[in-house]
C-alpha positions as CSV (number, residue, x, y, z in Angstrom):
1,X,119.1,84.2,119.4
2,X,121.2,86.7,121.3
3,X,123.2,87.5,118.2
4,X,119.4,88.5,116.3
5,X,118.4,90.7,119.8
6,X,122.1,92.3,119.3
7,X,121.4,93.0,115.3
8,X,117.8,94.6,116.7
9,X,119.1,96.9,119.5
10,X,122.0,97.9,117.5
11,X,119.3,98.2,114.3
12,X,117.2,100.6,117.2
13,X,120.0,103.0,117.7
14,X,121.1,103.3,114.4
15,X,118.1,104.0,113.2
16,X,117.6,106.5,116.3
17,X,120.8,108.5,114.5
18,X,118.9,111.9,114.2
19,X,121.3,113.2,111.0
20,X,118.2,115.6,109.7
21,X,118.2,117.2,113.1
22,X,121.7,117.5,113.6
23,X,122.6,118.7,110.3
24,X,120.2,121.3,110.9
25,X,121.0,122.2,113.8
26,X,124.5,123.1,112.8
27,X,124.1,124.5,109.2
28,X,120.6,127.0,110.4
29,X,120.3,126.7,114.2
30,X,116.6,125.6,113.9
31,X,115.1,122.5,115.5
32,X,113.6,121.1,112.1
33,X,110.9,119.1,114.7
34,X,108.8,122.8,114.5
35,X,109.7,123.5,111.0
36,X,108.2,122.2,107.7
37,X,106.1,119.1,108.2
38,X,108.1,118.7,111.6
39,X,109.1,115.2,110.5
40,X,113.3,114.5,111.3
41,X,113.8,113.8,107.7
42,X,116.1,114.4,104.5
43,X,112.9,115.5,102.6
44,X,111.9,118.1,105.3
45,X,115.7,119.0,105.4
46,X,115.9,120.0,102.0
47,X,113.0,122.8,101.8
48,X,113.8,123.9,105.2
49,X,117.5,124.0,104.5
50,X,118.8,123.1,100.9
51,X,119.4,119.9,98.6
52,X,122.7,119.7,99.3
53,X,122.0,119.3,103.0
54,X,118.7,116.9,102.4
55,X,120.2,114.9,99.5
56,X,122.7,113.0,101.7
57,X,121.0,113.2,105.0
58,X,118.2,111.1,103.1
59,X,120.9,109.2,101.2
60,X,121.8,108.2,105.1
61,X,118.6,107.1,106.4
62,X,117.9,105.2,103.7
63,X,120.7,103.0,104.5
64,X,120.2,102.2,108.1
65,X,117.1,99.9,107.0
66,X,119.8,98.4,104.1
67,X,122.9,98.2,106.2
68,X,120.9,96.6,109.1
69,X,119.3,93.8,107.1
70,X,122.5,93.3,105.1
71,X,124.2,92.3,108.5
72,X,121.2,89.9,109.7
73,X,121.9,88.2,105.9
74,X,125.6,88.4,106.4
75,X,125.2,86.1,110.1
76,X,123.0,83.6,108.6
77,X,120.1,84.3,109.9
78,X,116.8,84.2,108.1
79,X,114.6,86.5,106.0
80,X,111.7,87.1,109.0
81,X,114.7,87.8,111.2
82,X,116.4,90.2,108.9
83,X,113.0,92.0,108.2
84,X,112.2,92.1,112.5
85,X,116.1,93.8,112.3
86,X,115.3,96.1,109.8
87,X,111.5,97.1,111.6
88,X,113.8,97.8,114.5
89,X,115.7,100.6,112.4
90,X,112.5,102.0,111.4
91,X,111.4,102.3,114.8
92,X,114.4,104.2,115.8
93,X,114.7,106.8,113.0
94,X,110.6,107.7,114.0
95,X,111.2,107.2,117.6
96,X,114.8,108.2,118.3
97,X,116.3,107.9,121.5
98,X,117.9,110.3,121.0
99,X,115.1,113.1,120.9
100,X,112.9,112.2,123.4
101,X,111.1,109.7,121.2
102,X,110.1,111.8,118.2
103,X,111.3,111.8,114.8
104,X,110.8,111.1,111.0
105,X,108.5,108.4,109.4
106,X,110.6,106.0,108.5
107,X,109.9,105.5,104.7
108,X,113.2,106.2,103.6
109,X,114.9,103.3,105.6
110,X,111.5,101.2,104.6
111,X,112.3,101.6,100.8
112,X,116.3,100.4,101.6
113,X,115.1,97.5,103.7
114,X,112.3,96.2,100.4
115,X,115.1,96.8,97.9
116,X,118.1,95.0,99.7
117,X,115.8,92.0,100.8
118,X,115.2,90.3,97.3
119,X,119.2,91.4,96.1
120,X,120.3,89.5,99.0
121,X,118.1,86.5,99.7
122,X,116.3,84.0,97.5
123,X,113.1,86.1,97.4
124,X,111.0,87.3,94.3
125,X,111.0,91.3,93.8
126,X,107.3,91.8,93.6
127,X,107.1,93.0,97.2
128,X,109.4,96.0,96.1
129,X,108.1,96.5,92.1
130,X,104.1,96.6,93.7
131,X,105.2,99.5,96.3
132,X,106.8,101.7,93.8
133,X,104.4,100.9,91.1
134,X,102.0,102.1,93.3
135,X,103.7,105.0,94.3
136,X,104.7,106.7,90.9
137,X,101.4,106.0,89.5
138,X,99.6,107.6,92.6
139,X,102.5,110.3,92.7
140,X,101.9,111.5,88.8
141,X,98.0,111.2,89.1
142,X,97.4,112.7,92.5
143,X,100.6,115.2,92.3
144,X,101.0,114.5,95.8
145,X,102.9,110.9,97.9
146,X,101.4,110.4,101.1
147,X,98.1,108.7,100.0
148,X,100.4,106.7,97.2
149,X,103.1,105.3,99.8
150,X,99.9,104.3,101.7
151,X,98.6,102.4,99.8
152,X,101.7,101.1,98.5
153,X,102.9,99.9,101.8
154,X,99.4,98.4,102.5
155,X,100.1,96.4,98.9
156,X,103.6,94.8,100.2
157,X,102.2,92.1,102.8
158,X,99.3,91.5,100.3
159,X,101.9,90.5,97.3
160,X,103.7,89.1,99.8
161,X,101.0,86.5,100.7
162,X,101.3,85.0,97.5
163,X,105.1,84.5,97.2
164,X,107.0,84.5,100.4
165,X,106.3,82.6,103.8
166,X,103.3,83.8,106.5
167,X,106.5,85.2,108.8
168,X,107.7,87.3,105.8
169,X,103.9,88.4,105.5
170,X,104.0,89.0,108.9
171,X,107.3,91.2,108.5
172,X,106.1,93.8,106.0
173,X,102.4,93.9,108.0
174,X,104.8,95.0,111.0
175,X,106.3,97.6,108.9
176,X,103.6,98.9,107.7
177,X,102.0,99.4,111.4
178,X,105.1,101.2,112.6
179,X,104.7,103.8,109.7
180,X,100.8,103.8,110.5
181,X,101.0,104.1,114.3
182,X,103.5,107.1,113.3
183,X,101.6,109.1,111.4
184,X,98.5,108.9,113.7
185,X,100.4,110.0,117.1
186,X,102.3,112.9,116.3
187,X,101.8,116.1,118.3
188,X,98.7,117.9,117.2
189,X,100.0,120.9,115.7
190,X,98.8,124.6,116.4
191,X,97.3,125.2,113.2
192,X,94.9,122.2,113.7
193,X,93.5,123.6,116.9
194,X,89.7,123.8,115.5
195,X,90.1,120.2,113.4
196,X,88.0,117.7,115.2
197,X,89.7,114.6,116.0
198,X,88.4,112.8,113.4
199,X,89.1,114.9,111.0
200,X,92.0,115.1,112.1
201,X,92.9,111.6,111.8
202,X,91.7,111.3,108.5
203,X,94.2,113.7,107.1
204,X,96.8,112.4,109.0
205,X,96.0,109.1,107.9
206,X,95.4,109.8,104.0
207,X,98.0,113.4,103.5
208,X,100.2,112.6,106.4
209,X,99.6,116.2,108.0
210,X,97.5,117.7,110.0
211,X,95.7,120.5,107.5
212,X,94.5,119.7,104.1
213,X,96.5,122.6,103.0
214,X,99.8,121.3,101.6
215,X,102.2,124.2,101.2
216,X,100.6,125.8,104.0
217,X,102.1,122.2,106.0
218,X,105.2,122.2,104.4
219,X,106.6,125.2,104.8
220,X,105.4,126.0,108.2
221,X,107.9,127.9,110.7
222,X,107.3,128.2,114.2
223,X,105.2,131.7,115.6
224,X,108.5,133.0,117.1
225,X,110.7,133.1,113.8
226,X,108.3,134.2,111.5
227,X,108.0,137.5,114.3
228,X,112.0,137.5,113.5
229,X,111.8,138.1,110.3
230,X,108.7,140.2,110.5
231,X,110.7,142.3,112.3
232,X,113.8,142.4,110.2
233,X,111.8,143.3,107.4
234,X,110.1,146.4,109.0
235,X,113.8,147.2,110.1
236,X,115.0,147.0,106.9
């Protein structure tokens, strides 16, 4: 038992590791928490930044969920354990110690911890093959992931009924709360101001963002550097 709450904390503050931010920090001097969709991410790296910056930033968050749950395995402890370990590291990468308890969303490190669990325990891959069948379906119908890795991550503890045992259910149902409870409670951003709340919910629940307008969302900058640049234009 103490070595499992060990794996957990030690899952937490790995997953806390904020690379998007720091990498950004250091390559543009921007806090990428008021840029983009404000998520601390690899995605929202790369269009704030460049691929070569997001590309192994998200490379690294997918693994905490991996590495975490490969250690759990590696001790002998069970598959309901080694999902609770990886939950933790999704917790930390979208609440991070490290910044005051904000952060990213946590599905990169979701998708390592549903591909390593069936490659390192005996446990069927439907789990994994019903999320991503999901997700690129949605993806090439809708043009557009949020509402597909919804509903994907709303399929895993459903497959998972028929297959695995209730505490592995129980696992993936955590997991997809976390990710839930995430995109629900972030800051209410400026350009929502005249959303009502339940509007507001609904497109945080369904787009993951606050507006319905996309690339509006995405490539949002705060008031303060789009003035800086305003400025430097009229300069130039």
């Amino acid at each position: 038992m103490t070595t499992w709450f060990a794996l957990i904390s030690g899952a937490y503050f790995l997953g806390s590791v904020p690379a998007a931010y720091l990498v950004a920090r250091l390559s543009r001097g921007i806090d990428l928490r008021k840029y983009g969709t404000g998520q601390v991410g690899g995605g929202n790296l790369w269009r704030m930044t460049s691929w070569r910056f997001g590309l192994p930033v998200g490379a690294f968050d997918f693994s905490k969920g991996m590495l975490m749950v490969w250690a759990t395995q590696a001790v002998g402890l069970d598959i309901a354990q080694q999902i609770a370990v990886g939950t933790a590291a999704v917790i930390g990468h979208n609440w991070s110690v490290f910044l005051r308890f904000s952060g990213g969303r946590g599905i990169g490190t979701m998708i390592g911890i549903i591909l390593i669990l069936p490659l390192i325990n005996d446990m069927t891959p439907w789990v994994a093959v019903a999320f991503f069948t999901i997700l690129v379906i949605g993806a090439v119908i809708l043009r557009s992931s949020p509402l597909p890795i919804l509903l994907g991550m709303a399929a895993m503890p459903l497959v998972s009924l028929f297959y695995e045992p209730l505490s592995v259910t129980l696992g993936f149902s955590a997991i997809f709360i976390v990710i839930v409870i995430k995109r629900l409670t972030a800051p209410k951003a400026a350009e929502a101001v005249s959303i009502s709340k339940g509007q507001l919910l609904l497109n945080r629940l369904f787009f993951d963002r606050d507006i319905r307008d996309r690339k509006a969302w995405m490539y949002r900058v705060p008031r303060e550097a789009s003035d800086r640049e305003e400025s430097k234009e009229r300069e130039g």
